[in-house]
N, C-alpha and C positions, 0 to 999 in steps of 0.2 A: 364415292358414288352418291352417299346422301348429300353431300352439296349440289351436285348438276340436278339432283332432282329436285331439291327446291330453289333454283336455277331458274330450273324449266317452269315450276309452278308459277314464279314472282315473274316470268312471262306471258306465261298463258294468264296471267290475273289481271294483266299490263293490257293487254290487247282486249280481254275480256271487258276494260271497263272504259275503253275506247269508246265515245260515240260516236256514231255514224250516222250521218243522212245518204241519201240513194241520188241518184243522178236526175237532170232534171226531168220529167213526166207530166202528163199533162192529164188532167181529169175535167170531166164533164160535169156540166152543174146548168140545171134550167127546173123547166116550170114541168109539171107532172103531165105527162103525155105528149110533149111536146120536146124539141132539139130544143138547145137553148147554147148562147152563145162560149167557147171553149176558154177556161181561165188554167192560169199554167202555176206552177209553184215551186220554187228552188229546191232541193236537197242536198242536203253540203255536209261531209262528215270532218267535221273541221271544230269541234265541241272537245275540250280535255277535261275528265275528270281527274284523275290522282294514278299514279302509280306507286309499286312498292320496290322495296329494298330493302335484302336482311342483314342486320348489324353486325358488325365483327366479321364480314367476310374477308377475305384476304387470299385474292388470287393472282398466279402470275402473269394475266392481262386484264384487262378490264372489262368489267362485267356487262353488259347488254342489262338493259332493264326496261326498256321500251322503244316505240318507236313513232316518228310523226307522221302522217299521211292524209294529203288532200287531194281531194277529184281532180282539181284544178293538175294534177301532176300525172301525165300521162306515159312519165315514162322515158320521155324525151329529151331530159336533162336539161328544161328549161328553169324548170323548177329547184330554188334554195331555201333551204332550212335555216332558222337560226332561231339559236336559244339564248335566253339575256335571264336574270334575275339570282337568285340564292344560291351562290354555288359553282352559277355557269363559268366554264372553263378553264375551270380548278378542281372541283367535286365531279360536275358532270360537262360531261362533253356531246356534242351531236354531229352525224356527219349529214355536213350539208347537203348530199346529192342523197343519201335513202333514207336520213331523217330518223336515222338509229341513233340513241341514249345511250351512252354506256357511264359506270361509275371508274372514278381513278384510282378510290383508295374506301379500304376498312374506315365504315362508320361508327357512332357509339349514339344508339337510342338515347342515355341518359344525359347525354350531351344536346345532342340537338334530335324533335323528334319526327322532324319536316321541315320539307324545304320547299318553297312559293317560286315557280318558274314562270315565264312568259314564253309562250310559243308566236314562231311567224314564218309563213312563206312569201317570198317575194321571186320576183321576177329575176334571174340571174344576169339579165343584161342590161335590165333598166332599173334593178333594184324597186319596182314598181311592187306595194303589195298584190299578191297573190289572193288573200284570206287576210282577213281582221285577226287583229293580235288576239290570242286565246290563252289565259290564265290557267294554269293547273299546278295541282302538289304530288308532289312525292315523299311518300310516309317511310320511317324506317320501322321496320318489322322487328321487334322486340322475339330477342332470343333471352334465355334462364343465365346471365352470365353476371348477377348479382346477389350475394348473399343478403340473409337477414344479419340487423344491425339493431344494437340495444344505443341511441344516445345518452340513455338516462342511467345507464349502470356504471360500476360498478350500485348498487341501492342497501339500502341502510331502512331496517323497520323496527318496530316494538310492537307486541303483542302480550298482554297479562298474561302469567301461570296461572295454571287452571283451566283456562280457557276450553271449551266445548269443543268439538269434533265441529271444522267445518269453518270458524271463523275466522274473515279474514283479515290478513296480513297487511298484503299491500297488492295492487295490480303494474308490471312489468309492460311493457311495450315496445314490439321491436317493432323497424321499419326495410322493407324491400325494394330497392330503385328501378328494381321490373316492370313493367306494365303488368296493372294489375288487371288492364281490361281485354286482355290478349293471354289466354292461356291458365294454366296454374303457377305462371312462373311466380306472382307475386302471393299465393294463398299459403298463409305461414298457419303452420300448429308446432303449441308450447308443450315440452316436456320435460319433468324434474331427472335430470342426470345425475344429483347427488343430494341427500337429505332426506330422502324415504329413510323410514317409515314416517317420519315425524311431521311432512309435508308435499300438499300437493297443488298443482296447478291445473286450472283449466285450460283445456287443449285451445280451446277457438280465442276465449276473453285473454288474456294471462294474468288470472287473479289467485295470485298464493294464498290458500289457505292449510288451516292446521288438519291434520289428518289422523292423530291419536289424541284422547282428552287426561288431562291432568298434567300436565307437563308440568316439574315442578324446577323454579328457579336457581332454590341450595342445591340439588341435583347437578344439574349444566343449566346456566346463564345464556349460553349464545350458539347459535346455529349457524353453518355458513350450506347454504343452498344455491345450487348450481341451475338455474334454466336455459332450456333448447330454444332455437328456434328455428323451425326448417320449413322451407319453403315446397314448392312443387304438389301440397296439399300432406306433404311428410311423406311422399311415396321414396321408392327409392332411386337416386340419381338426382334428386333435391338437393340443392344447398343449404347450410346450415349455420346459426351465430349462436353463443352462447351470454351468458354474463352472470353475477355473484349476485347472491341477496341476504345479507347477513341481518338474522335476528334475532334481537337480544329480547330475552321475556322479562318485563318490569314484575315490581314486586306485589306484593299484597296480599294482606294480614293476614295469612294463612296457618301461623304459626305460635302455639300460646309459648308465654316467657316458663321458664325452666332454671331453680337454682339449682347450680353444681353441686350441695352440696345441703344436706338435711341439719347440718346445728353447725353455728354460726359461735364463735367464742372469743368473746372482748374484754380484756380489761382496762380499771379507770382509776383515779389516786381520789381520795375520796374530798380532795382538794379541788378538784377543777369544779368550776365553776358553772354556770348555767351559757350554753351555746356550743360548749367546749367539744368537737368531733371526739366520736370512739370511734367508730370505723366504718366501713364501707362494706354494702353486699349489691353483688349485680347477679340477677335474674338472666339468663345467657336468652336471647331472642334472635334468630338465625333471622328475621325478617329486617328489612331496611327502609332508613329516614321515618318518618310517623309512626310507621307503622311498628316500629320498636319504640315508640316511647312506651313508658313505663312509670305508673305510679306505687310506691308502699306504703305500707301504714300496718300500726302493731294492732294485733287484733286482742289480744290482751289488757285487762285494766292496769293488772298489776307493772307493767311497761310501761302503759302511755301514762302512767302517772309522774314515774320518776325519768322517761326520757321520749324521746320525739326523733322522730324520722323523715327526710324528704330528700327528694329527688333535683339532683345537682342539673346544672343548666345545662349539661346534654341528653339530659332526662333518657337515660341509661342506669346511672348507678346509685343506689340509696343510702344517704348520709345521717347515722346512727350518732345524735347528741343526746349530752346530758339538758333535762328539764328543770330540771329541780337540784338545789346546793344534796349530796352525798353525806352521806354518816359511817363510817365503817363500823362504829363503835354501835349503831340502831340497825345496819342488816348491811349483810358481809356480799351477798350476789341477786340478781335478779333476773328470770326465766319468761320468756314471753316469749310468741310467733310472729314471724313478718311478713306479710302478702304484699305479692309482688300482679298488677295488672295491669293489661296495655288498656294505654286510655284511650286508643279508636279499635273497635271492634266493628268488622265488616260484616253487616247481616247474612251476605251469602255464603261466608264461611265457616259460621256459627257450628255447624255440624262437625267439622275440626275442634273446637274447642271441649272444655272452659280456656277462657282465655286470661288465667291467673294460676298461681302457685304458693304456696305455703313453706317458710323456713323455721329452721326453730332456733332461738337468740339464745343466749345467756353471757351474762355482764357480769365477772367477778371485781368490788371492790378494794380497792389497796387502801395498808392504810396508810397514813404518812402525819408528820409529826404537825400537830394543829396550835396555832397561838392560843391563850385561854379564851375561853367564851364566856361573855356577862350575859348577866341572867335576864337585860333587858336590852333591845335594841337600841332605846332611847332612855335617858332616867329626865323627870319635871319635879323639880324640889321648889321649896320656898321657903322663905324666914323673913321675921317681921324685921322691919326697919329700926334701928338705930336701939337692937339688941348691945350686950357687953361680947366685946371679941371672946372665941371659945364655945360662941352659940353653936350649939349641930346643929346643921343643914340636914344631911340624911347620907344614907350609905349606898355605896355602889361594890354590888360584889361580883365575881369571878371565879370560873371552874377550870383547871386542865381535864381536858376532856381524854386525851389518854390515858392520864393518871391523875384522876381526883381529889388524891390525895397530897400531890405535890403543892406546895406552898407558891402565895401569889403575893407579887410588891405591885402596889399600886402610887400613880403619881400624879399631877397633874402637869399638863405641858405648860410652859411657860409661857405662850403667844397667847395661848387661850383666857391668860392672869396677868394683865401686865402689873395690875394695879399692887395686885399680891392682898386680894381681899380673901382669900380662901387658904387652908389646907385640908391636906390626907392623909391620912393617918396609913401607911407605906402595908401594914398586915392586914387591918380588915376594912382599908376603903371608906373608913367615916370621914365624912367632909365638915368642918368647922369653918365658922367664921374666923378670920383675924383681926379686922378693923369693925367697929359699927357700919351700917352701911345705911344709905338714906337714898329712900326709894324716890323723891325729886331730882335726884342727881342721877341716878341710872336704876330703870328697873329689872331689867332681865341681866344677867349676867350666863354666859354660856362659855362651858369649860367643855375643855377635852379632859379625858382621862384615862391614861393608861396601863391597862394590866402586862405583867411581865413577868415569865416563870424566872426562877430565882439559879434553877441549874442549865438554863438557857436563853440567856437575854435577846437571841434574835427572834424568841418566839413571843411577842408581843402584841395586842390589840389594844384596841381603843372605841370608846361612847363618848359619846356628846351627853352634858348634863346642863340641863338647863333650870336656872335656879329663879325664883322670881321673887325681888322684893316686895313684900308685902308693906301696904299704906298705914301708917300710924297719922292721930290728928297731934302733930307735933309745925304745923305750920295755920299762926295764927291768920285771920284774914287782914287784906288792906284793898286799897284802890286797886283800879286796875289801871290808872295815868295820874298824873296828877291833876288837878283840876285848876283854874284861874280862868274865871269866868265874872262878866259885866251884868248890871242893869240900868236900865235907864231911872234917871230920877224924879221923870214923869210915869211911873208903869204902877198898875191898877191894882192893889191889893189881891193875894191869891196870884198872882201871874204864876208861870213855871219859868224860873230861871237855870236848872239846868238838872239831867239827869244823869245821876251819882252812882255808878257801877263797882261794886266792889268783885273783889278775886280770893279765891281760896285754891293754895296749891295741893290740898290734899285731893285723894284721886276722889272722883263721883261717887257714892255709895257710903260714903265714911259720914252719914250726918253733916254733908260739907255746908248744909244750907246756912248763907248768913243774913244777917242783920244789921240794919242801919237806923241811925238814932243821932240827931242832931241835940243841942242845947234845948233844954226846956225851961218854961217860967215866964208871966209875960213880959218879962225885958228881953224874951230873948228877938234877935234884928232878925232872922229868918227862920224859915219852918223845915223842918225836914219830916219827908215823907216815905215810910216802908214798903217798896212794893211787893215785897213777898216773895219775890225772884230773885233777890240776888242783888235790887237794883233798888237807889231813892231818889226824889223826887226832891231839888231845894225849891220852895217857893218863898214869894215875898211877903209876908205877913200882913195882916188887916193895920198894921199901925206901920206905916213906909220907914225904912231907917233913913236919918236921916242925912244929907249929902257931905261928902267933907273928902279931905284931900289923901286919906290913907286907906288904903282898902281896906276891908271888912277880913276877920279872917276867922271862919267859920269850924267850929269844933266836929267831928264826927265820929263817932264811936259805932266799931264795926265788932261784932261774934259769931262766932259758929253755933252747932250746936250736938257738938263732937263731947267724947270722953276722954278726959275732961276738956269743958267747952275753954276755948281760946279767944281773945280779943285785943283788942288794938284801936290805939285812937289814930286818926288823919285830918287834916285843917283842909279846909276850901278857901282859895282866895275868891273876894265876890270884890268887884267893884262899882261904884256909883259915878254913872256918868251923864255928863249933859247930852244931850243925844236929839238930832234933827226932827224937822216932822214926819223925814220918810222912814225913821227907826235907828240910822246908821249915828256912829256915835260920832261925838262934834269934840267934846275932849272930857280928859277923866282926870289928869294930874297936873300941879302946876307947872313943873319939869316940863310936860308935854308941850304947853303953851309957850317957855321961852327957850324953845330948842329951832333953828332954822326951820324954816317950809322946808319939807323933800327930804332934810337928812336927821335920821334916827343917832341915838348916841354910839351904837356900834359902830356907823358908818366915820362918825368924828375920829372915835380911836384908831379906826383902821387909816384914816387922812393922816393922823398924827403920827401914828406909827411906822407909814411908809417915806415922811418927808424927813425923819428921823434916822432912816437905816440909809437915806439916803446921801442925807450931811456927816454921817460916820463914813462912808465911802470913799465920800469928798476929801474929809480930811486923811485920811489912811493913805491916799491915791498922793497927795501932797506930801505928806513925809516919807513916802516912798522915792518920790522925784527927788524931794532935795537930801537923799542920802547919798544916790545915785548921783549926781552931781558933785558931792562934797569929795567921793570916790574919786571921780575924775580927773578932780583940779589936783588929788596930792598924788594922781597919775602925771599931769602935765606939768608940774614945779620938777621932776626927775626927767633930765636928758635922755632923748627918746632913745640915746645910743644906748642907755645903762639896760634895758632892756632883755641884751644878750646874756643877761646873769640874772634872772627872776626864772625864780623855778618853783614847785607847788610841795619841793619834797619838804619836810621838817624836824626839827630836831628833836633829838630824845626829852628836851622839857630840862628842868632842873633837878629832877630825881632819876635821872638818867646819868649815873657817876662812873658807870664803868663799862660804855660803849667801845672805845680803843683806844687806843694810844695814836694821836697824829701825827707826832713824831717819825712815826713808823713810816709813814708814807709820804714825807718829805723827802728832798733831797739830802743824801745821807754828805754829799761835799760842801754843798753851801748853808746844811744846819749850824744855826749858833750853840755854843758851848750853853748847855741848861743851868739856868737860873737855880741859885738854892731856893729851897721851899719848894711845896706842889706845882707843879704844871697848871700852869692854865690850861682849861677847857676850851677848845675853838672850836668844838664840834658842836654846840647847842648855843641859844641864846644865853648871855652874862644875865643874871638877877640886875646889876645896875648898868646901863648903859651910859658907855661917855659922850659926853655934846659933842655932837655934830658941829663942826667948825663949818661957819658960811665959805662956802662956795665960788671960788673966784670965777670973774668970765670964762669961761671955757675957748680955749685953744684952738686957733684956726687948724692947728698938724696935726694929723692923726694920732703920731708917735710921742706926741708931748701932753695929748690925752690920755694915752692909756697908761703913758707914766706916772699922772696926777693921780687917775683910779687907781694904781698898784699901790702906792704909797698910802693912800687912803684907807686901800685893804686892810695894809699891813699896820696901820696905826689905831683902824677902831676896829675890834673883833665884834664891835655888834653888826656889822653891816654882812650882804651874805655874798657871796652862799656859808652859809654854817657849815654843813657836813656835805659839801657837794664833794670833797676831795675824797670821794668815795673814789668818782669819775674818770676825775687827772689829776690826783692829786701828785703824781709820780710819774717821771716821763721816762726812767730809765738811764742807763748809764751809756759811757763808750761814745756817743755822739759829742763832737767839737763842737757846739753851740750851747751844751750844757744841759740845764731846766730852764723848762718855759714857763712852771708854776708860779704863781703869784705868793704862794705861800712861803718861800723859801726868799725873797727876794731880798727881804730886809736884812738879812745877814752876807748879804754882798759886801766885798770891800770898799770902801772907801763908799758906802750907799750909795753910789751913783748906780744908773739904769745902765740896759745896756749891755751889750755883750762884751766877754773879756778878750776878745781875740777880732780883728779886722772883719767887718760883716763881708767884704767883698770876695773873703776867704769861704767862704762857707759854700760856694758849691755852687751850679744851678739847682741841683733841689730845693735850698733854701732862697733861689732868688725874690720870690713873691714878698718871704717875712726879711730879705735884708731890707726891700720898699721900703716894706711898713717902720721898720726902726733906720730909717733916714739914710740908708747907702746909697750910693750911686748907683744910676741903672749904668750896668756894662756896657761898652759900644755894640754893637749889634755885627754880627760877624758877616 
């Protein structure tokens, strides 16, 4: 029923906004009192404003929504309708003979919200227009058929603990595809569904804000809050969207630090050292990041003297060292308090606080077993210089400080001495000289020295002792270069020829001042002058010495004036020379004048002594050649064949008597029956060698040479191999060809070479060596 009536409404509203002009009529128009002539004027209802239609209908015919009508149309069914533009005859349709609109189908406002049509009538038979084309819209009418929509949620906010009644959060935004200009369909109000008491929202804006004050974060951290949104102004029959707003409450410094615990108890070996951690105390602070840091500090003197406290890099927890080296044996525990405070404090929350705390420390010390301790950190001795060995230096002592009374060895380390100019006396640490010692050779001498308990050698320490030779005047004075210095033999009586520095090695302070004193008397050739420093002056006296070809050589007597004073004489060479106009000297000695221009006498030696090492080379290089050569030639008088018997091995010598027997390694069938008397030795060279018999032409055949060598062998025992029959000397038995040793051959019968049996007999194995001793080669098969 409520569809046909707002059916009928979206009709009558259709027709309602129809304009119309009236038929044509005529009015009168003239001059005042008088007829005046008749003007006529069309009226034509042929004008289209807009028509409606409401969304989302959905009927089983199509809806009417308007209709067209022109004067021009009487009825007659001359008149045609037609509709062109947005829609036409698909969305809307018109009948052409009464000019009724109808829709075909369910619209959607959010989709489209109007649609731009063109009206026309024309003539049915001639298609001639009727009426001018007339533009109108059709608006869709906006029904409640869209919820409220959050784009922006699920939303995420942060608000401080603490915070005040009222303050807000975040503001939420929902959006409605309704027209909002048509109704309440689009007038949304916000309301909290879930999160009271703790928050609310404003109905019209959607600004979440806090609704109870203090909220505290160690409490609950996070809130999840539900907001409405419903449309129609929230009456009911409204649509409605919701979405999440989850708030977490950041932190801040609400909270002072707090130790767990009222006394604190550490202990420490009274060994450790200065830095050395005792332990840890944290201050428990529920608040987070800055706002938990934390600074301690001992408020105690008697603490912060012997230890020190700070706060490790997550500035959270306080790190309790030792300040100062420990004593068990001077005080056994120490009692102090540690404050614990956050180093940002927020003004506003000041009325929370104090924002610190108080704990109470105590430090028991252990004892543990301690190397001795000398009585000085550092020990500075001295002793005078070129004392008798056995002088005391001075003493270095040592305590166990556990037990005081235990006995101490003392020593000194060896790197620290290499020279071995000291010792120790091992029980009470007196240190002695060993050798004199002389304080220009070395003046500080710096020793280690080590204490050592004697019923535990690993408990041992050690001082530096530094000892300082002290200066005796035991170093007379002299020059400080030597002197050899010219004048010219035109120079003006008084000149300065040169000034004479003498050196004293004793230290500064010892009376070191010396003195200088040349010859006196008027013979003497030159003056010497004291200047009072250290230094003299030679000058050349009022009577010129006179020139001559030997240098002058000048006496000088130098002192101290130390206890007792020391002295020493030095000579100055002076020479007298001819010398240019412009001062520079022309010559001084007759040597000088018959020595080459250019070259000095070191330079001659040095000429002489390189063309010298260089004629030794010479000859060296020469008798090196012709030894090397003489080598050769008693290489090349020896048949290059004999070559295949030189070997590097050698014999036992002549005191070599009882190497073996070579008997033994002969052939035992063709050995000769032994000679009475000793064996000869064939294994070493003979003391006398027999002459070598000249040499006949050597033998075009192979086999007739090595027969001449074999006999050769077998007749001089100096030639070699001496002891090669190490090698082959023995070929073994059972073979039909016998020994091939050369050693054995001489007791063949009848001495001839040669094998006892037909070489042709011998086999193909031995065909190569029947060649070489003269067979026939076999026919060839």
């Amino acid at each position: 029923m409520w569809g046909l009536v707002r059916l009928l409404l979206a009709w009558l509203g259709g027709w309602s906004c129809m304009g119309r002009l009236a038929a044509p009529a005529r009015a009168w128009a003239g001059s005042r009192g008088g007829p005046g002539p008749v003007l006529l004027r069309n009226r034509r209802s042929w004008v289209w404003n807009q028509f409606f239609v409401i969304e989302e209908y959905a009927g089983p015919e199509p809806v009417l929504i308007g209709k067209l009508h022109s004067d021009v149309d009487r009825g007659e069914g001359r008149t045609k309708y037609l509709l062109t533009g947005e829609g036409a005859g698909t969305v809307f349709v018109i009948d052409e003979a009464t000019g009724n609109i109808h829709v075909t189908k369910s619209l959607d406002r959010e989709e489209k919200a109007q649609y731009v049509l063109l009206a026309q009538a024309v003539d049915r038979a001639s298609n001639r227009p009727l009426e001018p084309p007339s533009e109108f819209i059709i608006k869709v009418q906006d029904i409640n058929d869209n919820p409220p929509i959050f784009p922006l949620g699920p939303y995420h906010a942060t608000v401080p603990e603490m915070s005040n009644v009222g303050t807000s959060v975040i503001q939420v935004t929902a959006h409605d595809a309704d027209d909002p200009s048509y109704g309440n369909s689009a007038k949304l109000v916000y309301t909290v569904l879930d999160g009271l008491p703790f928050f609310s929202v404003d109905p019209q804006t959607g600004v979440v804000r806090t609704a109870i004050p203090n909220m505290d974060r160690e409490t609950q951290e996070e809130f999840l809050v539900v907001i409405q949104a419903k449309d129609m102004g929230g009456h009911m029959g409204g649509l409605s969207g919701s979405t999440t707003v989850t708030v977490t409450l950041s932190d801040v410094n609400d909270n002072p630090p707090k130790f767990p615990q009222s006394l604190y108890q550490f202990s420490v070996v009274e060994t450790a050292g200065p830095g050395t951690l005792v332990g840890r105390l944290r201050a428990q602070d529920p608040d987070l990041g800055d706002n938990a840091l934390m600074a301690y500090s001992i408020l105690d003197g008697e603490g912060s003297e012997a230890f020190s406290i700070s706060t490790d890099s997550q500035g959270r927890d306080g790190l309790l060292t030792v300040r100062k080296p420990l004593d068990f044996e001077t005080r056994r525990s120490y009692s102090f308090r540690v404050e614990a405070t956050n180093t940002l404090i927020d003004p506003a929350y000041l009325r929370r606080g104090p924002f610190k705390d108080v704990a109470s420390v105590r430090v028991a010390v252990q004892d543990a077993p301690e190397p001795p301790a000398f009585t000085q950190a550092a020990y500075h001795l001295a002793v005078p210089e070129n004392k008798a060995a056995g002088t005391l230096v001075g003493q270095v002592s040592a305590a166990d400080l556990d037990s005081p009374a235990s006995p101490i060895r003392y020593s000194i380390l060896p790197h620290s001495d290499p020279e071995r100019c000291f010792s120790i006396e091992p029980e009470d640490g007196t240190i002695r000289t060993v050798v004199p010692l002389d304080r220009e050779t070395r003046v500080w001498h710096n020793l280690t020295v080590s204490a050592t308990e004697l019923d535990s050698s690993a408990q041992a320490s050690r001082v530096q002792v530094a000892i300082q030779t002290l200066d005796e005047n035991d170093n007379a004075p002299q020059l400080a270069e030597p002197y050899d210095t010219f004048v010219c033999d035109s120079a003006a009586p008084g000149q300065l020829i040169q000034v004479i520095r003498a050196l004293d090695r004793d230290e500064v302070g010892n009376s070191s001042r010396v003195s200088l004193q040349g010859p006196l008397g008027p013979d003497a050739n030159f003056t010497v002058r004291d200047n009072r420093d250290g230094s003299a002056s030679l000058l050349l006296p009022s009577r010129p010495a006179p020139p001559r070809q030997a240098p002058y050589l000048v006496p000088i007597e130098l002192w101290d004036w130390g206890q007792p004073a020391l002295s020493s004489t030095a000579t100055v060479t002076v020479s007298v020379c001819r010398c240019r106009p412009d001062g520079s000297v022309a010559s001084c000695r007759p040597e000088a004048q018959l020595s080459p221009a250019g070259l000095s006498t070191g330079a001659l030696l040095a000429i002489i002594t390189c063309v010298g090492t260089l004629l030794a080379l010479v000859v060296l290089f020469v008798a090196l050649r012709r030894q090397k050569q003489e080598a050769l030639m008693v290489l090349e008088e020896e048949d290059v064949r004999e070559n295949i018997i030189t070997y590097d091995d050698e014999g036992g010598g002549e005191e070599d008597t009882e190497a073996f027997d070579i008997s033994a390694l002969q052939n035992p069938d063709g050995a000769a029956p032994p000679n009475p008397g000793p064996p000869a030795r064939r294994d070493v060279l003979p003391r006398a060698r027999a002459p070598r018999q000249p040499r006949p032409p050597g033998p075009s055949d192979v086999a007739q040479l090595l027969a001449l060598r074999l006999r050769e062998a077998d007749e001089d025992p100096s030639v070699p191999p001496y002891d090669s029959v190490q090698v082959y000397g023995y070929e073994g038995r059972g073979s039909s060809c016998g020994s091939l040793s050369s050693l054995g051959s001489g007791s063949e019968a009848g001495g001839a070479p040669g094998p006892a049996e037909p070489l042709d007999d011998w086999g193909p194995l031995f065909r190569t060596l029947a060649e070489l001793y003269g067979a026939k080669e076999p026919p060839a098969p």
